[in-house]
Each structure stands twice: as structure tokens, then as C-alpha cells.
N, C-alpha and C positions, 0 to 999 in steps of 0.2 A: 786628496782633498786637503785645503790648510784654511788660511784667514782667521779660525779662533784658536788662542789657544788657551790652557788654566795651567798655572801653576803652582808648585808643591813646594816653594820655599829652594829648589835649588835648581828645576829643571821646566821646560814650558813644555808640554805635549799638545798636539792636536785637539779640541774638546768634539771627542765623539768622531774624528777624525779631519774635523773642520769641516769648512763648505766649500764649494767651487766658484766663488764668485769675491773679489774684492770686498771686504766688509770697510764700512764708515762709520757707524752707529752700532751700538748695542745698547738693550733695555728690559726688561724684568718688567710682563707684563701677564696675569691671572695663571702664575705659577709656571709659565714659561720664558726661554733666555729667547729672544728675539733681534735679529742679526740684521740691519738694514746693509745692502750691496749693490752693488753696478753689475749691470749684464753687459756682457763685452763680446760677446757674439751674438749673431741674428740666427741663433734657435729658440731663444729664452725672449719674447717679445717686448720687456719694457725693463724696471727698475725689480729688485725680488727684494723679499723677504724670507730668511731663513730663521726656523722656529724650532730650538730645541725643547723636547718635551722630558727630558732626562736619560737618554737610549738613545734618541735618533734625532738627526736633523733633517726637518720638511721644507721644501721648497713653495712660496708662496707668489703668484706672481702677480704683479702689479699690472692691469690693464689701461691707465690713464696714457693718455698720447702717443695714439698709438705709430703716430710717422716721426717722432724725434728721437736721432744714436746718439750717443750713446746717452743712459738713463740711469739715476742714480739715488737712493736711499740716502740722504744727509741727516739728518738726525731722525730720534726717534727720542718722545717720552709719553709717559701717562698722564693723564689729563680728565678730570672729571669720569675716573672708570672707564675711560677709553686710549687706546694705542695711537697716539698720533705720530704721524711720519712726513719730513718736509723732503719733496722731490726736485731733483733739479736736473737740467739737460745741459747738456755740453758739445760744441765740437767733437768729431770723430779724432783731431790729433791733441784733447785733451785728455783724452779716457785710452786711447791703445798705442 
């Protein structure tokens, strides 16, 4: 796993061992780091979201349109106590 990393002033390590998915966004949302990403294969059905809880990273998946590849997490921020995420689609030879 890679895409996050934290660093300690001289070295960047995996955060938590990273995610599997392309990250674009990251955001700090009800005490969690939350990782907007592109899916880039057709096992993961749309755009994800990856949620570190401070231990582990969860996979969160995005079900919106569900016949467009590839799908992607563009930003994310909080808003009114809520996680907003802008999603965007692309061509197949934009994303692989």
C-alpha cells in the first residue's frame, strides 16, 4: 500500500501503510484523516474514499454513476458539519 505519506522532519513513511488507490484530496473530517482516490480497476465500483481512524485505513465506496471509468475523488472539504467531496469522470486513457 502507498499514496499517504507523514513525515518526521527528515523521512516520509507510508501513513498506516498508505491506501491502494491513487489519492487527490485529503481532509480532516469528525476526528478522522480522509483520503479522496481514483479506482483504477473494475473490482472497486466507482470513486473511494479512504478514512484513517488513527490504526487503520477504511475503504469507503462511492456508489454515484455507476457505468462511468474511470472515477475520481477531486477534492474534499468540510462544510456546514458536513464532508463534502467534488467527483469527476474521465476517459479510460486519462486515469490508466
Amino acid at each position: 500500500m502507498t499514496n499517504v505519506a507523514v513525515g518526521d522532519g527528515s523521512r516520509l513513511t507510508a501513513l498506516g501503510g498508505g491506501v491502494d488507490f491513487p489519492v487527490f484530496a485529503l481532509a480532516c473530517f469528525d476526528g478522522n484523516l480522509y483520503a479522496g482516490c481514483a479506482s483504477r480497476n473494475y473490482t472497486v465500483a466507482g470513486p473511494v474514499l479512504a478514512r484513517w481512524d488513527g490504526g487503520v485505513w477504511h475503504t469507503i465506496e462511492i456508489t454515484l454513476f455507476p457505468d462511468e471509468w474511470p472515477k475520481m475523488v477531486t477534492n474534499l472539504l468540510v462544510y456546514d458539519g458536513a464532508l463534502i467531496a467534488s467527483l469527476a469522470s474521465a476517459g479510460d486513457r486519462a486515469l490508466l
